[in-house]
PDB file with SEQRES, HELIX, SHEET and CRYST1 records, atoms N, CA, C and O in Angstrom:
SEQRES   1 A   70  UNK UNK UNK UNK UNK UNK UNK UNK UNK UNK UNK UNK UNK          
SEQRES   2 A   70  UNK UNK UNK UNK UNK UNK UNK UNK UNK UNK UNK UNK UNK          
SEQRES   3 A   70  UNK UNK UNK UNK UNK UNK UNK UNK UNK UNK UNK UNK UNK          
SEQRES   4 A   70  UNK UNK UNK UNK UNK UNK UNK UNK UNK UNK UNK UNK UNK          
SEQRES   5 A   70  UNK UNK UNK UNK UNK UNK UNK UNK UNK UNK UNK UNK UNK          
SEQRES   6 A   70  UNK UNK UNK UNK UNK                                          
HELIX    1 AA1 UNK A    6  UNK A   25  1                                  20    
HELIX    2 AA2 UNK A   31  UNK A   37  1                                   7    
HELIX    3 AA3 UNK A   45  UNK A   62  1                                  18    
CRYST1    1.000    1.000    1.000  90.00  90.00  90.00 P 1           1          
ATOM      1  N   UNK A   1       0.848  -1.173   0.000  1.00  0.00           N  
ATOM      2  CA  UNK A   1       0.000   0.000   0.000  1.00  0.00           C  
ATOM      3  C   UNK A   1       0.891   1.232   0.000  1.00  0.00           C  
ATOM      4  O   UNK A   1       1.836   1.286   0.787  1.00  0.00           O  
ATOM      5  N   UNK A   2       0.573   2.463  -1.049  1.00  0.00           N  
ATOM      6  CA  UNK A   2       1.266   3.284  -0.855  1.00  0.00           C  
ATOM      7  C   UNK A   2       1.190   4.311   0.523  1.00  0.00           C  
ATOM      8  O   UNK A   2       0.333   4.285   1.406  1.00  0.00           O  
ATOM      9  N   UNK A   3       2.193   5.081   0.424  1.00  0.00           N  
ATOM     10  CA  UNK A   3       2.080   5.974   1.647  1.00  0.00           C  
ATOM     11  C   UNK A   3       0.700   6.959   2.046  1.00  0.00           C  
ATOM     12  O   UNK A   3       0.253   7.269   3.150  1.00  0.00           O  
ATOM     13  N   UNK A   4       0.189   7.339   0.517  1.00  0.00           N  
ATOM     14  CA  UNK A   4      -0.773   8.097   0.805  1.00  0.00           C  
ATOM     15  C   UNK A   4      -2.379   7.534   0.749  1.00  0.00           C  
ATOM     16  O   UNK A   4      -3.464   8.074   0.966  1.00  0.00           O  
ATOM     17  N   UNK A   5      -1.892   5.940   0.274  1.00  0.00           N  
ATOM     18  CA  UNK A   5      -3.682   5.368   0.628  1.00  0.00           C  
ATOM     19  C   UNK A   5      -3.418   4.971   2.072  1.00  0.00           C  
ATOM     20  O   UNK A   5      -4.506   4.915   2.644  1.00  0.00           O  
ATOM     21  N   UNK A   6      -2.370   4.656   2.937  1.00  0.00           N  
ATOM     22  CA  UNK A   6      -2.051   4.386   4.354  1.00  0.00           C  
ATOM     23  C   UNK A   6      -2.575   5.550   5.375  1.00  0.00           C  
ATOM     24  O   UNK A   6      -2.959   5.438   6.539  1.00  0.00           O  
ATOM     25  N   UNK A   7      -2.434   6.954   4.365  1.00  0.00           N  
ATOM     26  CA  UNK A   7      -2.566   7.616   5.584  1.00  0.00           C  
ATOM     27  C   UNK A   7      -4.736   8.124   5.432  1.00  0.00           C  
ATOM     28  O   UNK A   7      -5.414   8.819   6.188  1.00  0.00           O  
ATOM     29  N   UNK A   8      -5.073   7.485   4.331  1.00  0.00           N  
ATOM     30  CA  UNK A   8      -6.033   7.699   3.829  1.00  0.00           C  
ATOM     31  C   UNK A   8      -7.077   6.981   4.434  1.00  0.00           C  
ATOM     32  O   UNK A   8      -8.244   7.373   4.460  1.00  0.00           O  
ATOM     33  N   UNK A   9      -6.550   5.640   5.058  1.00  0.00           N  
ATOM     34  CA  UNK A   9      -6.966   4.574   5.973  1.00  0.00           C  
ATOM     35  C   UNK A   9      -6.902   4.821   6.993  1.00  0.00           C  
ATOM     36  O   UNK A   9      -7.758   4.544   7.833  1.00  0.00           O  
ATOM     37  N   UNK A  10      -5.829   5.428   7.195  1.00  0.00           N  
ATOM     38  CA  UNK A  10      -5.676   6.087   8.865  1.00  0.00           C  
ATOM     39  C   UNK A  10      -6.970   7.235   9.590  1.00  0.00           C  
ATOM     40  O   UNK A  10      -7.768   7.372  10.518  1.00  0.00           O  
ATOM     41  N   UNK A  11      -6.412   7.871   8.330  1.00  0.00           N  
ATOM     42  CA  UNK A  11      -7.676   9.260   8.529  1.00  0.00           C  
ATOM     43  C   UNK A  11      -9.200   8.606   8.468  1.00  0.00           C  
ATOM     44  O   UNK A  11     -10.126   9.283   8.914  1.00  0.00           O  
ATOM     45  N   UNK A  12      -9.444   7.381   7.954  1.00  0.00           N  
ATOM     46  CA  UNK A  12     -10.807   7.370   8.083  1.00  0.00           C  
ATOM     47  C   UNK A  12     -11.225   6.699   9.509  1.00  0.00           C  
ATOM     48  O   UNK A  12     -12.211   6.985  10.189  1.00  0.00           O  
ATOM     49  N   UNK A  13     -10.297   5.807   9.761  1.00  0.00           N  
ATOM     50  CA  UNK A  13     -10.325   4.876  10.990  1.00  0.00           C  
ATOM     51  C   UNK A  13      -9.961   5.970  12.201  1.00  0.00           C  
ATOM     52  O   UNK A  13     -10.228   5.393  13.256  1.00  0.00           O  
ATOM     53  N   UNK A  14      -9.559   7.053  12.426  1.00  0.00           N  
ATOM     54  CA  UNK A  14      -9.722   8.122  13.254  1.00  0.00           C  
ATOM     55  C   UNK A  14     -11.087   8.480  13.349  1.00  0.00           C  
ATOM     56  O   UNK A  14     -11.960   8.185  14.164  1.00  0.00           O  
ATOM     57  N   UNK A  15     -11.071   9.274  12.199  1.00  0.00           N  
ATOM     58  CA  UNK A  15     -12.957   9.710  12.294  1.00  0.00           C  
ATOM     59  C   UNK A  15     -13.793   8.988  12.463  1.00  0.00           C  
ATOM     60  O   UNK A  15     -14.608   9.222  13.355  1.00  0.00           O  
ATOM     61  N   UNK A  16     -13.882   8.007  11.780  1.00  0.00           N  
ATOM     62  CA  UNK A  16     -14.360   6.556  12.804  1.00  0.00           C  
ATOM     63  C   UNK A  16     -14.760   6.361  14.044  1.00  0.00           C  
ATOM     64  O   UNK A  16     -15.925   6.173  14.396  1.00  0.00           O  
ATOM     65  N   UNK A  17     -13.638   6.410  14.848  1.00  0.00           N  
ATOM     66  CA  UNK A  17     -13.647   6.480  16.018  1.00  0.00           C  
ATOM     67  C   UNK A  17     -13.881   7.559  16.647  1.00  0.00           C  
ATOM     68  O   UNK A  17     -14.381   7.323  17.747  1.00  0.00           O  
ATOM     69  N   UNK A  18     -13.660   9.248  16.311  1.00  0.00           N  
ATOM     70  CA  UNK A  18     -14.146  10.420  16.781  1.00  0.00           C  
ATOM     71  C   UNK A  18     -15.429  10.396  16.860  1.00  0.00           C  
ATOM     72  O   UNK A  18     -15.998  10.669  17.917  1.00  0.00           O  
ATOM     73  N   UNK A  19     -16.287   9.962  15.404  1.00  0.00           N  
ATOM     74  CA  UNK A  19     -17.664  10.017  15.462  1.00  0.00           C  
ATOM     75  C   UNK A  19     -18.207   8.961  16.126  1.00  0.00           C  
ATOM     76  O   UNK A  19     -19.430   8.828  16.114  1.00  0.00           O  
ATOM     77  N   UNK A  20     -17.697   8.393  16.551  1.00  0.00           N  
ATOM     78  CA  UNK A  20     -18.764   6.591  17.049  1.00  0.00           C  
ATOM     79  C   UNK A  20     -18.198   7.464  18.541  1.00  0.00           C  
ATOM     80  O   UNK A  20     -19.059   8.326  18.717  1.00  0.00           O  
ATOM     81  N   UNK A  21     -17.506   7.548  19.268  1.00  0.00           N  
ATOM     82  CA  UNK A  21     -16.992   8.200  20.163  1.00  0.00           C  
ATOM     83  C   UNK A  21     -17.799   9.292  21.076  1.00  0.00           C  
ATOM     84  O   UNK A  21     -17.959   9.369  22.294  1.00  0.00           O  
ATOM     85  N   UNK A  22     -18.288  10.190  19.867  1.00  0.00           N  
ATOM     86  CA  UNK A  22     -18.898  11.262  20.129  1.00  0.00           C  
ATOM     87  C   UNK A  22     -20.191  11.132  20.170  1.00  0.00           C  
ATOM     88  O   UNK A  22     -20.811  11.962  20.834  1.00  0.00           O  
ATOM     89  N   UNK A  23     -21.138   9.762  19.279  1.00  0.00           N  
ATOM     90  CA  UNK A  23     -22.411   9.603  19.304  1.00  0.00           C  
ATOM     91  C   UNK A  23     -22.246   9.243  20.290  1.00  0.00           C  
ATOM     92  O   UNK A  23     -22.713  10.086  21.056  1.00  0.00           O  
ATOM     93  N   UNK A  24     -21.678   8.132  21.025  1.00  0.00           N  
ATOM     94  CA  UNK A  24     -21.462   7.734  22.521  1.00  0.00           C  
ATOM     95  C   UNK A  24     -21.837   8.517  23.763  1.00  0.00           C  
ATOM     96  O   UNK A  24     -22.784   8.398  24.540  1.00  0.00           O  
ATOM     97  N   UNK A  25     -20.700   9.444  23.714  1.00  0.00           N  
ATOM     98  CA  UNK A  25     -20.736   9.997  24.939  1.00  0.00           C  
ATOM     99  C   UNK A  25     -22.550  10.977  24.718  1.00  0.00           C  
ATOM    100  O   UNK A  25     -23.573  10.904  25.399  1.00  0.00           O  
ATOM    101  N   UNK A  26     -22.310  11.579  23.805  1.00  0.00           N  
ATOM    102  CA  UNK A  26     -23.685  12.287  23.457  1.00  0.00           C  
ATOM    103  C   UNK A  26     -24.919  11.705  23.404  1.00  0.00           C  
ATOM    104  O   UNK A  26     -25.821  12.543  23.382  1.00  0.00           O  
ATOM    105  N   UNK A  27     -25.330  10.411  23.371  1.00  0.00           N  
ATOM    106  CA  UNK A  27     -26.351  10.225  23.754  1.00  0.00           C  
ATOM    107  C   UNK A  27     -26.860   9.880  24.671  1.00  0.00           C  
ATOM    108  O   UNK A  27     -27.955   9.331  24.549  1.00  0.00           O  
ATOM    109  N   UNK A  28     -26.227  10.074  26.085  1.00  0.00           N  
ATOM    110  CA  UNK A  28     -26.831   9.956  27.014  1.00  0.00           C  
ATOM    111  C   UNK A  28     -27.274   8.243  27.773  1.00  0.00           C  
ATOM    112  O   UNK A  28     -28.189   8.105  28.584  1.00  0.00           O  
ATOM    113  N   UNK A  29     -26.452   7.184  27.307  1.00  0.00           N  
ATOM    114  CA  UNK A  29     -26.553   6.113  27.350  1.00  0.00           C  
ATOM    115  C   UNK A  29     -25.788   5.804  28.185  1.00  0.00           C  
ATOM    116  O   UNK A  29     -24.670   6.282  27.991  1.00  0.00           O  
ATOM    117  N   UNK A  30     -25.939   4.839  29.581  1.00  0.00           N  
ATOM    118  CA  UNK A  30     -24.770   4.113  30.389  1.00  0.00           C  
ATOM    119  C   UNK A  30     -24.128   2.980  29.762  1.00  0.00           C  
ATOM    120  O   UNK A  30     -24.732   2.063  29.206  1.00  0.00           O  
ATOM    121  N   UNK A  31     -23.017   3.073  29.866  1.00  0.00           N  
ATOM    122  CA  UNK A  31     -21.956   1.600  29.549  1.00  0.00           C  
ATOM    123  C   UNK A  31     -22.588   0.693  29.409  1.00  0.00           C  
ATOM    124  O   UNK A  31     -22.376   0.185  28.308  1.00  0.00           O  
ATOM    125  N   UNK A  32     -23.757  -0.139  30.347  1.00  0.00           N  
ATOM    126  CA  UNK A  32     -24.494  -1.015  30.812  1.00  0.00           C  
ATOM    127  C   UNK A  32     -25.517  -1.268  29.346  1.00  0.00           C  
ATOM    128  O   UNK A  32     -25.452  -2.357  28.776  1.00  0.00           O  
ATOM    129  N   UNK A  33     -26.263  -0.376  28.920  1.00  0.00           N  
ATOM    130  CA  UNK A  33     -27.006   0.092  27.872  1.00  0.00           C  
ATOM    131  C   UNK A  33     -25.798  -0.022  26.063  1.00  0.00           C  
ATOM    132  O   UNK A  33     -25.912  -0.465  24.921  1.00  0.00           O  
ATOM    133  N   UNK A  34     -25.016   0.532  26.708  1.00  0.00           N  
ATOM    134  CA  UNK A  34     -23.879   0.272  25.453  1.00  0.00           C  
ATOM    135  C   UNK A  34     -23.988  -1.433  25.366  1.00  0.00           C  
ATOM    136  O   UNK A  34     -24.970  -1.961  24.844  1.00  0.00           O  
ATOM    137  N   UNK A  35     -23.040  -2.102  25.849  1.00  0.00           N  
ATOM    138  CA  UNK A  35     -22.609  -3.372  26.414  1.00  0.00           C  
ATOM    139  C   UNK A  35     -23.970  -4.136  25.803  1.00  0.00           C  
ATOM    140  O   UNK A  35     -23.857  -5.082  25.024  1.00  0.00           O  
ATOM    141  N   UNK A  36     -25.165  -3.662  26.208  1.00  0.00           N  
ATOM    142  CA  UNK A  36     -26.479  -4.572  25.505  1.00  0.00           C  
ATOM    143  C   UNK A  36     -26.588  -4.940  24.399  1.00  0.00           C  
ATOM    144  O   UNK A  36     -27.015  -6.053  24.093  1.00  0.00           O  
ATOM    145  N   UNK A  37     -26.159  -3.920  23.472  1.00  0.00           N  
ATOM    146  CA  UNK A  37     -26.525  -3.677  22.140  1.00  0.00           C  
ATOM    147  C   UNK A  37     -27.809  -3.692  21.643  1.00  0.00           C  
ATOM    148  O   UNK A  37     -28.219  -4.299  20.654  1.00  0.00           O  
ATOM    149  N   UNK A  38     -28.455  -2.930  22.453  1.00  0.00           N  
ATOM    150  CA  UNK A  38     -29.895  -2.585  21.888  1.00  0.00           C  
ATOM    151  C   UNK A  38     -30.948  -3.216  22.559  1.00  0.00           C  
ATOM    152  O   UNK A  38     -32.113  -2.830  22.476  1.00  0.00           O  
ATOM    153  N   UNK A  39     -30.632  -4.030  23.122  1.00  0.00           N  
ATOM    154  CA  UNK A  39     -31.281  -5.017  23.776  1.00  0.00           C  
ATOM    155  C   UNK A  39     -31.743  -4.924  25.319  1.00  0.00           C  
ATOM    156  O   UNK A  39     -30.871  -5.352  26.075  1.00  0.00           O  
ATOM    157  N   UNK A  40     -32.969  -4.442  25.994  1.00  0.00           N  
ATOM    158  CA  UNK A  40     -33.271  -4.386  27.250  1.00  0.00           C  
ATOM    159  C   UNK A  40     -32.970  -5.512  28.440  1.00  0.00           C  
ATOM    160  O   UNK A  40     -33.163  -6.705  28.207  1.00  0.00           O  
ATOM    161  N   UNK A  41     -32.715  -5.270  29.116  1.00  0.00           N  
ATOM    162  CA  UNK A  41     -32.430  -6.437  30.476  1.00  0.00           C  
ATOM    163  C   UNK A  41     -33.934  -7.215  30.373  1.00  0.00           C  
ATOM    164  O   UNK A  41     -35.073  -6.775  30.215  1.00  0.00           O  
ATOM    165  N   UNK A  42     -33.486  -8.338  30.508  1.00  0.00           N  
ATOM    166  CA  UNK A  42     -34.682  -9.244  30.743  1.00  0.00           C  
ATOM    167  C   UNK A  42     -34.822  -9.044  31.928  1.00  0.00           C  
ATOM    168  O   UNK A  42     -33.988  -8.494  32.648  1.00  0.00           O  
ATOM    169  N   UNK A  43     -36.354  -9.649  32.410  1.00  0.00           N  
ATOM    170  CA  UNK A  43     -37.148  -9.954  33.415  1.00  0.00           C  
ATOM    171  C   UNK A  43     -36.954 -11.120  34.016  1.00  0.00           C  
ATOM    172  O   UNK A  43     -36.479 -11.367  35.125  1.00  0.00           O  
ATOM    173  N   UNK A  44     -37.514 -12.065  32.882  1.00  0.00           N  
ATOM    174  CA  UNK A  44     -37.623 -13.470  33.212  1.00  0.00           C  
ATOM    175  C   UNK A  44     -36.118 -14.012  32.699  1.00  0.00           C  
ATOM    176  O   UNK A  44     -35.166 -13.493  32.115  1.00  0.00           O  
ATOM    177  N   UNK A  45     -36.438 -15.383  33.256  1.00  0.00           N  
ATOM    178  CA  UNK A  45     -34.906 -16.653  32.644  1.00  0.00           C  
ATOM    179  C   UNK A  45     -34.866 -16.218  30.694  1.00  0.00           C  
ATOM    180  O   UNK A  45     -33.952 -16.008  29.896  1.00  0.00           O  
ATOM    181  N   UNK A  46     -36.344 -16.249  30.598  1.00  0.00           N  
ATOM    182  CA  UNK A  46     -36.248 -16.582  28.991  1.00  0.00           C  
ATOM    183  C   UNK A  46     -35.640 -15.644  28.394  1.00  0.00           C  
ATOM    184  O   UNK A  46     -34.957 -15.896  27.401  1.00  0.00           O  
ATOM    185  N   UNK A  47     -35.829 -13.786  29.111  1.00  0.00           N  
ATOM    186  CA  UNK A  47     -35.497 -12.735  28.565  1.00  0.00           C  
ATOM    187  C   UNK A  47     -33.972 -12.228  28.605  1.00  0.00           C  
ATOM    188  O   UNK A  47     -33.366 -11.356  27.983  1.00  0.00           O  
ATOM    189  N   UNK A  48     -33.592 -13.201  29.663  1.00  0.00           N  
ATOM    190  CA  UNK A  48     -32.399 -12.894  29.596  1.00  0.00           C  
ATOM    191  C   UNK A  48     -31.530 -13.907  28.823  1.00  0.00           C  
ATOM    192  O   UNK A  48     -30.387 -13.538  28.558  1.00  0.00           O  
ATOM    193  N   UNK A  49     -31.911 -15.111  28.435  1.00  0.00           N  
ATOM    194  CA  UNK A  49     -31.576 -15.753  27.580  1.00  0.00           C  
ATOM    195  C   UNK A  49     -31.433 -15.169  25.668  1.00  0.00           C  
ATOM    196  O   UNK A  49     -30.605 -15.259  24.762  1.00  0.00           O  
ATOM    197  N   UNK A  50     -32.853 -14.558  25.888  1.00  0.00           N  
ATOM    198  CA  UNK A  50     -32.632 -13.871  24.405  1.00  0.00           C  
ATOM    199  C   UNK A  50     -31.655 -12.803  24.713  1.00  0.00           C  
ATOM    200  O   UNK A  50     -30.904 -12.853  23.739  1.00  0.00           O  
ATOM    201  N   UNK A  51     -31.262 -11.957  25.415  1.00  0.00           N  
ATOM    202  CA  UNK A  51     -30.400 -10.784  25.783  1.00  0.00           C  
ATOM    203  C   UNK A  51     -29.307 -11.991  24.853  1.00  0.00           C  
ATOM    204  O   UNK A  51     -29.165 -12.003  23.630  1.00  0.00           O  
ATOM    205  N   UNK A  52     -28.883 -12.589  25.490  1.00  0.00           N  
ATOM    206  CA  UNK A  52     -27.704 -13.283  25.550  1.00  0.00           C  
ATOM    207  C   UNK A  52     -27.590 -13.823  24.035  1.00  0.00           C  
ATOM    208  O   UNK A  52     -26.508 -13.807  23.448  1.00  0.00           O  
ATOM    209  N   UNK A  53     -28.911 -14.355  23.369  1.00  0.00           N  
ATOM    210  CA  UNK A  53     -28.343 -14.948  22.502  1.00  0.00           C  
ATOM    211  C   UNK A  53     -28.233 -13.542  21.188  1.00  0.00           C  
ATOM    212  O   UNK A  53     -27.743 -13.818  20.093  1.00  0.00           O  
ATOM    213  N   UNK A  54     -28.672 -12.292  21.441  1.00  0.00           N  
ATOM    214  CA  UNK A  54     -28.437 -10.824  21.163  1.00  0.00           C  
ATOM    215  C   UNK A  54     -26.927 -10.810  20.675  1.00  0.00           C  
ATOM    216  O   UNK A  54     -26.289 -10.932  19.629  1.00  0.00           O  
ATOM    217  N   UNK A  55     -26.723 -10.596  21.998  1.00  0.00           N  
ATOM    218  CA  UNK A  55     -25.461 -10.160  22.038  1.00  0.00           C  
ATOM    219  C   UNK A  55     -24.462 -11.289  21.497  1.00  0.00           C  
ATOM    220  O   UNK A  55     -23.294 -11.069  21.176  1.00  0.00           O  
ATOM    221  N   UNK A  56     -24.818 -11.979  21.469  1.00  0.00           N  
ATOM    222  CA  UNK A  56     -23.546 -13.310  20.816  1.00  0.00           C  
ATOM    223  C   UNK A  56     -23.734 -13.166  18.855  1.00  0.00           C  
ATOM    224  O   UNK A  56     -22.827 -13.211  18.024  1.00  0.00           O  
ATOM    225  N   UNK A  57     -25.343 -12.977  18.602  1.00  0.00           N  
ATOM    226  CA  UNK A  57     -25.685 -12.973  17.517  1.00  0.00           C  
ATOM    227  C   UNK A  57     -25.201 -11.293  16.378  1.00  0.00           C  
ATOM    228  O   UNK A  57     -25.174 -11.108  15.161  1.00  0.00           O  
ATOM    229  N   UNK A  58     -24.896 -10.385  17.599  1.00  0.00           N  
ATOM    230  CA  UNK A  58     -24.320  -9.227  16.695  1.00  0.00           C  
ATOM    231  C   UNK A  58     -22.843  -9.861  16.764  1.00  0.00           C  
ATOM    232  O   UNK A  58     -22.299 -10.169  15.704  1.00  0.00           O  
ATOM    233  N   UNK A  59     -22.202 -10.058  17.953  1.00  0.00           N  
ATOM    234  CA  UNK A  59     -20.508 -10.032  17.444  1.00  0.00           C  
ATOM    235  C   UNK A  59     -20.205 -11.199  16.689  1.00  0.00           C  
ATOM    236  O   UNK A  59     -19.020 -11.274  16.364  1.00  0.00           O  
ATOM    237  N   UNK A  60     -20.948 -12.138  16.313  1.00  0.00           N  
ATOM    238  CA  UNK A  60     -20.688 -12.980  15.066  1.00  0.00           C  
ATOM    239  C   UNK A  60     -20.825 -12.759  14.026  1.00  0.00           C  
ATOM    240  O   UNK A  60     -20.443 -13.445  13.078  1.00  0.00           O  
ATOM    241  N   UNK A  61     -21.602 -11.404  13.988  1.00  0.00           N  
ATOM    242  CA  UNK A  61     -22.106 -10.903  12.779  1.00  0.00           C  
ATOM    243  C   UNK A  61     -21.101  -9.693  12.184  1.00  0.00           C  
ATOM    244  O   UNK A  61     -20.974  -9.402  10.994  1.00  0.00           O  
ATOM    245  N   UNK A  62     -20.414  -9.056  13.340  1.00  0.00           N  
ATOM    246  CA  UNK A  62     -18.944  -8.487  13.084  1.00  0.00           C  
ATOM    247  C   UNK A  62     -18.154  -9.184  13.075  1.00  0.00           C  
ATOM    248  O   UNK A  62     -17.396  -8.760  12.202  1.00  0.00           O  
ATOM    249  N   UNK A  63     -17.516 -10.554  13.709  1.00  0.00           N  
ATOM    250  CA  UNK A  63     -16.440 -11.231  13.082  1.00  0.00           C  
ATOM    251  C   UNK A  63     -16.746 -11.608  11.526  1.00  0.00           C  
ATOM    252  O   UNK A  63     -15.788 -11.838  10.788  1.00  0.00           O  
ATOM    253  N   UNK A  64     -18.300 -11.683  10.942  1.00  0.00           N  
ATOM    254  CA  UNK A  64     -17.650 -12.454   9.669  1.00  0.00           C  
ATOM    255  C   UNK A  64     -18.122 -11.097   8.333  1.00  0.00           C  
ATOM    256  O   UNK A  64     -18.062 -11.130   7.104  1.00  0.00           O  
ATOM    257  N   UNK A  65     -18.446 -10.326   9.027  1.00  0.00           N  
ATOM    258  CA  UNK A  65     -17.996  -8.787   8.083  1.00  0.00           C  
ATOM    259  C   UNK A  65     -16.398  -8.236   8.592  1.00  0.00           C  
ATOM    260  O   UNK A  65     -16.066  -7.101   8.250  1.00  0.00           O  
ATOM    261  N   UNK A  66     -15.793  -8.768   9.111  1.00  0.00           N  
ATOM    262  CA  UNK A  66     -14.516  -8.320   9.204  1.00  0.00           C  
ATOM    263  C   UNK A  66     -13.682  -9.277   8.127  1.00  0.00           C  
ATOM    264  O   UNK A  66     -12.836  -8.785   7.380  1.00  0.00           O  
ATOM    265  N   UNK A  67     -13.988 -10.605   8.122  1.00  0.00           N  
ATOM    266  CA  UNK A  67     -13.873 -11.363   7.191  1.00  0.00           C  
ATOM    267  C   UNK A  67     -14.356 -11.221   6.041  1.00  0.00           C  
ATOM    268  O   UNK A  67     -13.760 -11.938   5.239  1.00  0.00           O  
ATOM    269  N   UNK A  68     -15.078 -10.688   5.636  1.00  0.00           N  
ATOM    270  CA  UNK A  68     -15.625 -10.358   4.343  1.00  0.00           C  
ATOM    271  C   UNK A  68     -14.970  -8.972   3.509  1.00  0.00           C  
ATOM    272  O   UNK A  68     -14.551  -8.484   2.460  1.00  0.00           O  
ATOM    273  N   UNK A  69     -15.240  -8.839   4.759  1.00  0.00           N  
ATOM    274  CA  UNK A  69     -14.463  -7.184   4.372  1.00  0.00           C  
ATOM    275  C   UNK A  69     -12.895  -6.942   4.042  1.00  0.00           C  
ATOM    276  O   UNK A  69     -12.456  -6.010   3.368  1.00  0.00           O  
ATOM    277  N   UNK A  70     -12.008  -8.153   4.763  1.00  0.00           N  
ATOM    278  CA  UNK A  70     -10.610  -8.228   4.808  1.00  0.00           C  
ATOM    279  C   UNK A  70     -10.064  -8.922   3.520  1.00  0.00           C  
ATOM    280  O   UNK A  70      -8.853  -9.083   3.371  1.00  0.00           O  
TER     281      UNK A  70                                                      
END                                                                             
């Protein structure tokens, strides 16, 4: 890769992170609420089971767009 698509990658993966960063802190959301991914605390056994299978079902869904993408 040349020097200037490197820094072209760089610069986007900054802003990237400035803006995901900044929707963050700005919306008014606790860590706890982050960490969910969208997903409310269950009540019952069952609800927290779907929480769970949530959250397993997005970061599999970013490991294989990282793979796709790579």
């Amino acid at each position: 890769m040349t020097p200037r698509g490197l820094k072209a990658v760089a610069r986007a993966a900054l802003l990237t992170i400035v803006l995901g960063g900044s929707a963050f802190l700005l919306s008014g959301c606790s860590w706890q609420d982050a960490l969910a991914l969208g997903w409310p605390t269950g009540i019952t056994p069952e609800g927290k089971l779907n929480r769970e299978l949530w959250i397993g079902s997005v970061i599999a869904s970013f490991v294989v767009g990282a793979i796709v993408w790579a």
